[in-house]
Every structure is written in C-alpha cells, then in structure tokens.
FIPAKE-828567 format. One record per residue (C-alpha): x, y, z. Coordinates in steps of 0.1 Angstrom, whole numbers. Example, Ala and Ser with C-alpha at 12.3 -4.5 7.8 and 13.67 -1.06 7.14 Angstrom:
<vexpas>
[[123,-45,78]]
[[137,-11,71]]
</vexpas>
This chain:
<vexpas>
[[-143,5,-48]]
[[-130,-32,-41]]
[[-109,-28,-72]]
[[-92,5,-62]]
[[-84,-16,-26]]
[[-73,-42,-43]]
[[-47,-16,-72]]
[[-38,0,-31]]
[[-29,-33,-15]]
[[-9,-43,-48]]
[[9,-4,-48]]
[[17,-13,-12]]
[[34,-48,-17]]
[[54,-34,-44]]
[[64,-8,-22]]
[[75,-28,6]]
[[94,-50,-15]]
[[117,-18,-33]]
[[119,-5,-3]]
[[130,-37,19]]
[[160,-40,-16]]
[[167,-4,-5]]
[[169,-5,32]]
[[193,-36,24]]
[[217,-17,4]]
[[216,13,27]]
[[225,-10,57]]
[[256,-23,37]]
[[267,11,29]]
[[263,24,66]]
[[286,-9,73]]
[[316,2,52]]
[[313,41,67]]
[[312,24,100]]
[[346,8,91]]
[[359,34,73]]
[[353,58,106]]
[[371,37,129]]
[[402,32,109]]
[[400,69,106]]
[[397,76,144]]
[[422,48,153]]
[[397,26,165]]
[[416,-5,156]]
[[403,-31,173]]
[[365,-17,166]]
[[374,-17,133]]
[[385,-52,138]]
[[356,-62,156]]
[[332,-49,133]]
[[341,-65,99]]
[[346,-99,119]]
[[309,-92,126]]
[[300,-84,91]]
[[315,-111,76]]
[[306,-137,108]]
[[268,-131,96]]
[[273,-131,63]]
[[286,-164,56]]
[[257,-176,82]]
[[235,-162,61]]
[[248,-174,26]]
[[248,-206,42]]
[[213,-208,49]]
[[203,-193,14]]
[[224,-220,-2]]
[[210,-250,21]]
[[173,-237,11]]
[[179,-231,-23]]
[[196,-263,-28]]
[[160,-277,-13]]
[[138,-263,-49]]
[[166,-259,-74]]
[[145,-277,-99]]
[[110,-257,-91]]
[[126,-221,-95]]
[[99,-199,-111]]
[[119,-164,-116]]
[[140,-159,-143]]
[[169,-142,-125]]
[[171,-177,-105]]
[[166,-202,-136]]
[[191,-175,-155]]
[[215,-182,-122]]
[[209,-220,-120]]
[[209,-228,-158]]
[[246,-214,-159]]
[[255,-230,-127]]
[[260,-194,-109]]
[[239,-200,-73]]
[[266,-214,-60]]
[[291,-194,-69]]
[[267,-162,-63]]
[[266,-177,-26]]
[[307,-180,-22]]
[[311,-146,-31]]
[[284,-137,-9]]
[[255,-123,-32]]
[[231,-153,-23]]
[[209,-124,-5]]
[[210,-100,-34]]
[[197,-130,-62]]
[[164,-133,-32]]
[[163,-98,-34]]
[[162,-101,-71]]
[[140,-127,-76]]
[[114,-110,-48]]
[[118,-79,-67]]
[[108,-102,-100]]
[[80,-109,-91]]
[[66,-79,-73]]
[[71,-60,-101]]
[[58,-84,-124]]
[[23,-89,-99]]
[[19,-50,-100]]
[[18,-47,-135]]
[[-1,-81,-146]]
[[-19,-95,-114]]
[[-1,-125,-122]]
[[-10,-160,-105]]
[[28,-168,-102]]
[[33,-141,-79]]
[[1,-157,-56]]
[[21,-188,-55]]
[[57,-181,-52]]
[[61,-147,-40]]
[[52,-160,-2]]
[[79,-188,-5]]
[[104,-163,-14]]
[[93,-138,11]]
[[92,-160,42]]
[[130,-171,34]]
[[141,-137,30]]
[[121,-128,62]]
[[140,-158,84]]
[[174,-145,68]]
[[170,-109,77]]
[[156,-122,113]]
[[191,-141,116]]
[[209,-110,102]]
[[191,-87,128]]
[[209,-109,154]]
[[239,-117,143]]
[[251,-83,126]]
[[227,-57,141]]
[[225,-61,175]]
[[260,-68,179]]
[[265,-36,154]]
[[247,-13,181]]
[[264,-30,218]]
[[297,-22,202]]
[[284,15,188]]
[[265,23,220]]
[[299,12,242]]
[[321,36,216]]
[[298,60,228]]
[[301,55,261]]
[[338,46,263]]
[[343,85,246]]
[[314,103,268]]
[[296,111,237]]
[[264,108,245]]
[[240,135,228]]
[[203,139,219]]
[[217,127,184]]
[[233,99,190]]
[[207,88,215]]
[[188,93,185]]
[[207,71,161]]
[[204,44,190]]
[[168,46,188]]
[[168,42,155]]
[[184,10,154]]
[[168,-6,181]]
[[137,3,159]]
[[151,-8,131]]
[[161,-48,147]]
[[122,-43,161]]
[[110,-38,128]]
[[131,-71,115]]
[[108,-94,139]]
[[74,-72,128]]
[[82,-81,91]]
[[83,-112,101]]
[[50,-111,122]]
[[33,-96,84]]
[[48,-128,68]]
[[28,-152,87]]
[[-3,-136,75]]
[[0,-157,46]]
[[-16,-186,66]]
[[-46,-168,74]]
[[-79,-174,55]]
[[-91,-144,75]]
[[-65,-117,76]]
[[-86,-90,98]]
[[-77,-119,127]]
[[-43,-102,123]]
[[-44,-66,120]]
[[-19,-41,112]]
[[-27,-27,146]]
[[-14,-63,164]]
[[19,-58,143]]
[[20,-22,160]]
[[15,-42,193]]
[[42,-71,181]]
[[68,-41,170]]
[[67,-23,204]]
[[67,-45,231]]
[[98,-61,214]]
[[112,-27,207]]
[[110,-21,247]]
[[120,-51,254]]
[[153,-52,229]]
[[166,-19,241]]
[[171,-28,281]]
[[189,-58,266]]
[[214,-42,242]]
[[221,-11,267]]
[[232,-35,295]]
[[253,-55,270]]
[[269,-24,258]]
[[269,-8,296]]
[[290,-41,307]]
[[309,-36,276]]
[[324,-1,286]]
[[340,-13,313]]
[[344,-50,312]]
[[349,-57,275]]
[[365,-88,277]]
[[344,-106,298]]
[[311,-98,277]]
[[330,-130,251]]
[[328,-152,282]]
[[291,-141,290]]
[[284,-149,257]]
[[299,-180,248]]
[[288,-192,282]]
[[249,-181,282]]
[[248,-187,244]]
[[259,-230,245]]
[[230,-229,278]]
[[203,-213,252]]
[[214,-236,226]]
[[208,-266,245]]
[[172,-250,255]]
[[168,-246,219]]
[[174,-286,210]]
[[153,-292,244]]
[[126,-274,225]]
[[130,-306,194]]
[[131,-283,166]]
[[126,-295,131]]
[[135,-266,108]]
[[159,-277,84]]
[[160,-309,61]]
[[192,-325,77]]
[[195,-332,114]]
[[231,-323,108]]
[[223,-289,98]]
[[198,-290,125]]
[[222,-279,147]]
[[234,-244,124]]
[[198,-240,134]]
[[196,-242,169]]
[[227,-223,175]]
[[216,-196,157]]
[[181,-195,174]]
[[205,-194,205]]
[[219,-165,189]]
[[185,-147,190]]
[[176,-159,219]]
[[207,-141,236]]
[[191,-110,226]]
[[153,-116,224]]
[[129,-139,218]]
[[117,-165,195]]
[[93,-191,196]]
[[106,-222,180]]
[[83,-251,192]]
[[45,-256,192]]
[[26,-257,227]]
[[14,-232,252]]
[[39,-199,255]]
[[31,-189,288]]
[[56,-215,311]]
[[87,-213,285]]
[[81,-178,284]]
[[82,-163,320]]
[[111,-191,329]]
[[129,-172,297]]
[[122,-138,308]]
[[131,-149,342]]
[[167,-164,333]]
[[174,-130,311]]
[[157,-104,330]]
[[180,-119,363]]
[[209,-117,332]]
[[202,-84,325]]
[[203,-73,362]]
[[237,-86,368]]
[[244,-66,340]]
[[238,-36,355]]
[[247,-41,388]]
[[289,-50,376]]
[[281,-20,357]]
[[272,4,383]]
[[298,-13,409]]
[[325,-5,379]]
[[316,31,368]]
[[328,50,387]]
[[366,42,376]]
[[354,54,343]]
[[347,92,341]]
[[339,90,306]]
[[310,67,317]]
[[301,84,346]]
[[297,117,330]]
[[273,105,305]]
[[251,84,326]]
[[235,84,361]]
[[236,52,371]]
[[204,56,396]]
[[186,72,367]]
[[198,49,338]]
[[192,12,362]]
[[155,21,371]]
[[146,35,336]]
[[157,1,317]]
[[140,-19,346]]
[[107,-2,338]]
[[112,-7,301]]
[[118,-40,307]]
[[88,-45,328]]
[[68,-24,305]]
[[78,-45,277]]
[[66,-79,294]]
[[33,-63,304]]
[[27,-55,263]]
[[36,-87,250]]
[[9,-98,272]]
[[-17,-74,265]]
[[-7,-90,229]]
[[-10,-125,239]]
[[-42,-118,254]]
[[-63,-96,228]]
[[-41,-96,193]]
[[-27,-126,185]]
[[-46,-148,165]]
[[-45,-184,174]]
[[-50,-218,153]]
[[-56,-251,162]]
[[-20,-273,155]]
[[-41,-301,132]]
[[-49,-270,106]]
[[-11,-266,102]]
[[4,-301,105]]
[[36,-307,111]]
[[46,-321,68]]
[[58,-350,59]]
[[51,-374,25]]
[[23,-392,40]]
[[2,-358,52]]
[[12,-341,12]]
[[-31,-349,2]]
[[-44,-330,35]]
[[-56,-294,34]]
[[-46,-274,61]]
[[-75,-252,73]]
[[-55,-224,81]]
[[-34,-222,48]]
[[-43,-196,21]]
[[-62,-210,-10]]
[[-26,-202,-32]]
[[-8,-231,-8]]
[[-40,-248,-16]]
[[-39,-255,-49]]
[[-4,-259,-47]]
[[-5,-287,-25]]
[[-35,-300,-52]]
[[-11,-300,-75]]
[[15,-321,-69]]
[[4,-343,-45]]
[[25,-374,-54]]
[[57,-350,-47]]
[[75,-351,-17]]
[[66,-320,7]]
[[98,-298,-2]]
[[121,-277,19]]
[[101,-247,13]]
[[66,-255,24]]
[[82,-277,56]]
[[94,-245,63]]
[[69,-223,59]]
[[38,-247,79]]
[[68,-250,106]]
[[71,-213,112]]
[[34,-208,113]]
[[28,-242,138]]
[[55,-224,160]]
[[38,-188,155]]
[[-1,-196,158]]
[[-4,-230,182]]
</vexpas>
C-alpha cells in the first residue's frame, strides 16, 4: 500500500512537471495569436503594446536565469545543462531568449528520469531547479500576464464586447496568474520535515483568496484603462518607484550582488503593484493591512475616475453598470482579505526563523530543523564550500514564507 502511494506521488510530479512544459508552450502560442489578432483588427498600438510586454518580461526573465545560473555553473547535474555549458551555449541560449526552455529541459530531465529510476539525483537537485523556475514564472505572471489581461479586459471594454465567454476567458486568466503564486506556495513544501503541516487543502486556501483578491485589482486597472489610457503609465511609474522603495525598506537579500539587488526589488515592486508578496522575515500582520490599506484606497480611486468618466463612453457604459460592477469588486476585495486571514489563522504553517537561518559561509555546518533530509545531506557534504546562490535562495524564500 505505501509503495503504490509512493509510484502515485511519483506519477503526480511527473505530471505536473509535463504539464507546467506544456502550459508554457501554450502561453507562448496564445501570445503570437494575440498579436496576430490585433494586427488583423487594426489594433495597432495594442499590437504595439503587447509585444513590448512580451519582450519587456522576457529579457527580465533571461536575465534572472542567467544571473542564477552563472551562481552553480560548475555543479550542474543534468545533462542538457552540462551538454549547454560544456559547448559554451547558456549564454548564448539566454541572448536568444531560450534560458527558460533549457530549466524546462533540465526539470523535465530529471522528472522523467526519478519516475523511471527513483533516482537520488532527482531528491537533490530537482527542488533547486524547481524553486528557480517557480520565482521566474511568479515574475513572468507579473510582468507579462497581468498586464496581458488589463490591456485584453480594456479591448473589451473599449469595443462593448462583453459576453459570458469572454467573461469567461477573463476568469480564466485571473486563475491562471492565481495558480502561478499557488505553485509557488507547493514549492515551499520542500522545507517541511512534516508535509501534512501544509496541505493541499491550504494551497486551495492560498489559490483563492489571491484569486479574489487579483481580479478587483486587474478590472479597476483595466476599467481606468478604457477611458484614461494614458494616465494608467503615470499611475504606474508613480505607485511602482513608492513600492520599490517599500521593497528596499523591507532590506531584502535575494540575490548575490547588491547591485543586482536592486533588478530585485523593482521587480518585487512590480508584483507588488498587482498583489502581494512577502519579501522579509517578521510578523505579516502590520506590513500587511498598511499594504492592503494603500492599494485597496488605490483601487478605489480607481473606480471612482472610472465611474465619473463613463458615461462619455457608450461602449463602456453599455457593458457595465457601474453601481453593480463598484460594489461587486469591493466585496471581492473584502472577501479576499477576510480569506487570507482565515489562512493566516488556521493553514499556514509557521517555523521558527533560527530553523531556516539566514546563509552565509560561517552558518554552511548548521542543520536547519526545518529543511528536508535531501538539503541535509547536501549541506553534509560540502561543508567547507561556500553556501551557493541556489540554496541562499531557496532558505531566503522559505525565511520570508514560514517566519
């Protein structure tokens, strides 16, 4: 019986790994149909708009891939990597913007390689490779996605084309940004010794009250959009520098170079323009209402230029009712809040800072408590080395996540 739930659990990463490859591809493909549709309806500047977008995110993201892979070059234990680095071809894998697909690659390695073979290799590196790819499809979320749906939801609007299926297709993708942030909520698992302390049921929790707290956000954005498109750059640019100077309040310590530091932060602003992300250790509850505070009073302004606006727009006013559409994403928004604190309160699990110190050279001969045994024995076996870029990382997301 425990080794047909064990064969399950195996079936089920190897799953999730094909089908996070395939869910990738699809999303570029949707990309280019999205272009292709607005050159074909005239939509110029959408058009224009969009690949800026697509091409904004992915150089942030090829940029982070390259910064963390330049952290283990020498301790790269797929072959499709060591193939790439032994003929010099990360680099140039990155420029042309494939860094994402080698991850993909190498994730896919060894998935398929641990389903087959129970191998230990996958037990040690897999997690490494997974909580990268998790942080770069976070940032991609946020940079491409949600910026993707404002400027299809205000199309929308702008044309009065508001239907049960394209309400639907909205949905969707608000899901599908939620379902980003849960992945990342399963990849933290990996530093619990006891992983019923973190349930696929508080994941549900994790999913939804971001999922109801995402879509308020992106429909004002895109509400504001329809009828004062070029002042939502100004919002942006304005409330984006103030979150990334809350963000280097905050003292993060994410990347290896202070320098690059800063590519950090401002991307964590990014996110934080949309939703939020905890980025610092200490108690949640003070930076978190003052957060929700500053962006629900955003989020009302929002609406209220909107509604003052519409009614110059037929197009707008035709598909919406403004006293229906305000108090709806108000009770979302409030709804949303009121979940993340039933989570708070009953499903997240909680760990004690000291049990996921903060690395450095000096701490490489401690055992962390709250890492798995695979980190373990990592850690056991190399501890004259320098703690490197990857497991810095990784106990820096989980001090952030758990304390």
């Amino acid at each position: 019986m425990e080794e047909s739930c064990h064969f399950l659990c195996y079936v089920l990463k190897y799953l999730f790994a094909l089908v996070g490859l395939l869910f990738f591809l699809l999303d570029i493909a949707l990309d280019i149909w999205t272009v292709v549709t607005f050159y074909q309806n005239g939509d110029y500047v959408y058009m224009a708009v969009m690949i800026f977008l697509l091409l904004g995110s992915s150089v942030l993201l090829q940029v982070f891939s390259w910064l963390w892979y330049s952290d283990c070059l020498d301790k790269l234990e797929t072959k499709v990597e060591t193939f790439a680095n032994k003929h010099k071809l990360i680099k140039p894998f990155h420029f042309l913007q494939l860094g994402v697909f080698l991850r993909y690659a190498g994730v896919t390695e060894m998935s398929t390689k641990h389903f087959l073979h129970h191998t230990k290799s996958f037990k040690e590196r897999k997690p490494d490779l997974n909580r990268d790819l998790h942080m770069l499809r976070l940032f991609e979320a946020f940079s491409e996605s949600a910026p993707q749906l404002i400027l299809m939801m205000s199309r929308i609007l702008q044309r009065g084309e508001l239907e049960l299926i394209t309400g639907l297709k909205i949905l969707t993708s608000a899901a599908a940004i939620a379902f980003t942030i849960a992945m990342y909520h399963c990849s933290m698992r990996a530093f619990l010794q006891e992983k019923e302390k973190m349930s696929w049921i508080s994941t549900l929790v994790y999913f939804l009250w971001n999922l109801l707290l995402i879509i308020p956000r992106v429909t004002a954005l895109a509400l504001f959009c329809t009828v004062l498109p070029w002042y939502l750059i100004a919002h942006f640019l304005s409330l984006w520098m103030l979150l990334v100077l809350g963000v280097w309040s905050q003292k993060t310590d994410y990347m290896k170079s202070p320098g690059w530091e800063w590519l950090y932060r401002a991307t964590v602003g990014l996110i934080w323009y949309f939703s939020w992300f905890k980025v610092s250790t200490g108690s949640i509850k003070l930076k978190a209402s003052l957060y929700y505070g500053v962006m629900g009073l955003d989020t009302l302004t929002l609406l209220g230029f909107w509604c003052w606006k519409v009614f110059e727009y037929s197009g707008c006013w035709r598909s919406l009712n403004s006293y229906i559409v305000i108090p709806t994403l108000i009770g979302l928004y409030f709804a949303g809040i009121l979940l993340k604190i039933i989570y708070y309160r009953w499903f997240h699990p909680k760990c004690d800072e000291q049990k996921i110190p903060k690395p450095s050279e000096q701490q490489n001969n401690r055992q962390p408590a709250a890492m798995n045994k695979m980190e373990t024995d990592s850690l056991e076996s190399s501890s004259e080395e320098p703690v490197t870029g990857v497991l810095k990382r990784g106990r820096t997301m989980a001090a952030n996540f758990y304390y």
